[in-house]
C-alpha positions in Angstrom: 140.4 154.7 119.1 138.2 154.4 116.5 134.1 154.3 116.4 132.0 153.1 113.7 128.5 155.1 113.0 125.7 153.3 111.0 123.3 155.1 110.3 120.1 153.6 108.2 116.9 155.9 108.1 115.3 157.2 105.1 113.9 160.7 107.7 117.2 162.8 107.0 117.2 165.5 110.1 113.8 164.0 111.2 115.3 160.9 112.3 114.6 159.4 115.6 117.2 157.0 115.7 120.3 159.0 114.1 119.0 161.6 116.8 119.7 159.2 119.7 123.3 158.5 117.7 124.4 162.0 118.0 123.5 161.9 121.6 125.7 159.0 122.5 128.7 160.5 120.3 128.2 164.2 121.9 128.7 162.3 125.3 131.6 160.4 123.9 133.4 162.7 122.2 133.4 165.2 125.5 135.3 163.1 127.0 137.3 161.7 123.9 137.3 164.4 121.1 140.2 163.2 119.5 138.9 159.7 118.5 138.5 159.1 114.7 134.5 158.3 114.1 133.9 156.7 111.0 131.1 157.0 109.2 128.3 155.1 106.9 124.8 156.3 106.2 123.3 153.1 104.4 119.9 155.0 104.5 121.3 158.2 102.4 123.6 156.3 100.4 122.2 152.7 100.1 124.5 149.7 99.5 123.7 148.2 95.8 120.8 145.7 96.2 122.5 143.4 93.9 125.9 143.6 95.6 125.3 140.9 97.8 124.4 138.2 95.0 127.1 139.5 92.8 129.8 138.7 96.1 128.6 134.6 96.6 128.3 134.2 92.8 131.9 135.8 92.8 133.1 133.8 95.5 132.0 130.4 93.8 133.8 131.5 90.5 137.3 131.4 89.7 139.1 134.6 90.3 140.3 134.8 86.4 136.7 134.1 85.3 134.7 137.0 87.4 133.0 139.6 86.0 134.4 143.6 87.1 131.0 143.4 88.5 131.5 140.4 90.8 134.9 141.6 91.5 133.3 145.0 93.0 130.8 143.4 94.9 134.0 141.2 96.2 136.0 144.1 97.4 133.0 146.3 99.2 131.9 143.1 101.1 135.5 143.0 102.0 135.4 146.7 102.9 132.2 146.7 104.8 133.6 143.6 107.0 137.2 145.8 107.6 135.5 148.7 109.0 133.6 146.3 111.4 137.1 144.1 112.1 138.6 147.9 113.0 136.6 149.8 114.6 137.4 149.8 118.3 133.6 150.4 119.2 130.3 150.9 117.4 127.4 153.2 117.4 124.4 151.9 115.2 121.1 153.7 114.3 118.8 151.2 113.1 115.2 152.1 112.7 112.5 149.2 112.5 110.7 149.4 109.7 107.9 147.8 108.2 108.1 145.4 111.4 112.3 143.8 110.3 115.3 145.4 109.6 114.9 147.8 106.1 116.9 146.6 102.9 119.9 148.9 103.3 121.2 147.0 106.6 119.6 143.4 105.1 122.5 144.3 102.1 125.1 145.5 104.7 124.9 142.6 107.1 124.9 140.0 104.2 127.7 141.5 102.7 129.7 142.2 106.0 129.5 138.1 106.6 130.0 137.5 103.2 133.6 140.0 103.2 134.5 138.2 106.6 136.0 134.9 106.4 133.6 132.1 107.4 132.5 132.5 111.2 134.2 135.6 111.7 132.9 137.3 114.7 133.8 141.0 113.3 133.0 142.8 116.5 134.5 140.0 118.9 134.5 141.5 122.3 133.4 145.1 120.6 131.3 147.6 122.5 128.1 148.5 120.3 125.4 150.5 121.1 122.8 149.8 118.9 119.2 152.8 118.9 116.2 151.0 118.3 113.3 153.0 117.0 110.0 152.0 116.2 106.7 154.2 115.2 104.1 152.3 117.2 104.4 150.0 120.0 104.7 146.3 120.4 104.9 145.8 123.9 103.3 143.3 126.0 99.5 143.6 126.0 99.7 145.8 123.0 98.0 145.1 119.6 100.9 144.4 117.9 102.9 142.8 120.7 105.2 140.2 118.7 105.3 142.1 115.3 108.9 143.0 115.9 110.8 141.0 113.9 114.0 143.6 114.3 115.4 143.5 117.5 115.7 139.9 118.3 117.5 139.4 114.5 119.9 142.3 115.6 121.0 140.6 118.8 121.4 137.3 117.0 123.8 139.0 114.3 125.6 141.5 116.6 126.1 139.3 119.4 125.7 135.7 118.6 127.6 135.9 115.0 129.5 138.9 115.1 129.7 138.6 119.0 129.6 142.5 119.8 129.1 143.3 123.8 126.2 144.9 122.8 123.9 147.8 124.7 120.6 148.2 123.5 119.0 151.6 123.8 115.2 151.6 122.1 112.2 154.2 121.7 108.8 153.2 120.9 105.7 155.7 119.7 108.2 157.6 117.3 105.3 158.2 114.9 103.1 159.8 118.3 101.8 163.1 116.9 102.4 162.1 113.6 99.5 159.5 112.7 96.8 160.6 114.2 95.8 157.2 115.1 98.5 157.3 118.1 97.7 160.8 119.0 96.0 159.8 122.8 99.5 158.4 123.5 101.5 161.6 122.8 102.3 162.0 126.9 103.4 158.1 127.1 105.6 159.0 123.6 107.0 162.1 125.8 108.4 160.0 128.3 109.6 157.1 126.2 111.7 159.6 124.3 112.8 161.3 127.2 113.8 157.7 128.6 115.4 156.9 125.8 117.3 160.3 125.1 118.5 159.8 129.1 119.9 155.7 128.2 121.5 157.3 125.0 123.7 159.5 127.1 124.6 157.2 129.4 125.7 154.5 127.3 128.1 157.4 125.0 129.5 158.3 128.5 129.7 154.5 129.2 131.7 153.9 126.1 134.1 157.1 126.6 135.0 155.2 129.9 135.6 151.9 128.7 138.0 153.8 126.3 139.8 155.4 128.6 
């Protein structure tokens, strides 16, 4: 068996949502410790914004008239779509920012669909778990309610084009204790991380018995 790990926030060892990815994986790999995880950490080591351009132009252009540069933009969309064709399941951090999806897994998904051949549904049948982290809130009733523009494009990619059998595991009020603006919501933030800490175990336990 082998897992894929995306990783894509700019905190390093503060992250919130690479934090609920190592809780899945410790409960997976207890039970499967042998199992190859492969790794990607578009947020430490982002994707080239132009790659994705490069790809299409390349794609439109006769092979023996690319550029080296459209030819490497070729191969790593071809590379990012085989690690998603192989993996056997997936385990994907993907903070919210800035109300979408940041640049560096904008780049990977357009060059995943652009390495796959047209249609491709990469992680047909796949089991994803995908952590969903977002500083404030934008639940029902809430200021904000609406403004996430993130979760409902991940389910459309991941299950709809890519057609994953995806669980979703989110926090909300990451930033609690942080901005001072949220700071009468630090007890709600407790228990929302505790929640989501508690799903993020479950579902890596989930996944090490679906592989078994």
């Amino acid at each position: 068996m082998t897992v894929l790990r995306i990783d894509a926030s700019i905190q390093g060892d503060r992250s919130s949502s690479s934090a609920l990815a190592d809780l899945v994986l410790e409960q997976y790999a207890a039970s499967r410790p042998d199992d190859a995880v492969v790794r990607r950490h578009l947020g430490a080591a982002p994707l080239p914004s132009d790659a994705w351009p490069l790809a299409i132009g390349g794609s439109f252009t006769p092979e023996g008239d690319r550029t080296d540069a459209q030819r490497s933009a070729i191969a790593l969309a071809g590379d990012l779509a085989a690690e998603l064709r192989a993996a056997d399941a997936a385990v994907l951090a993907l903070p919210l920012y800035n109300w979408g999806v940041s640049q560096h897994v904008k780049t990977w998904i357009d060059l995943a669909i652009a390495g796959g051949a047209q249609g491709e549904r990469l992680l047909d049948g796949t089991p994803v778990v995908a952590l969903v982290t977002r500083g404030g809130s934008y639940a029902p009733g809430t200021p904000k309610e609406g403004w996430d523009h993130s979760t409902d494009y991940l389910r459309r990619v991941l299950v709809d084009v890519w057609g994953a059998d995806l669980t979703l595991v989110e926090r909300e009020l990451t930033l609690a204790g942080v901005n001072p603006a949220l700071d009468d919501l630090r007890d709600l933030a407790g228990s929302l991380r505790e929640s989501a800490e508690e799903a993020a175990a479950d579902a890596g336990a989930a996944l090490a018995r679906r592989a078994a």
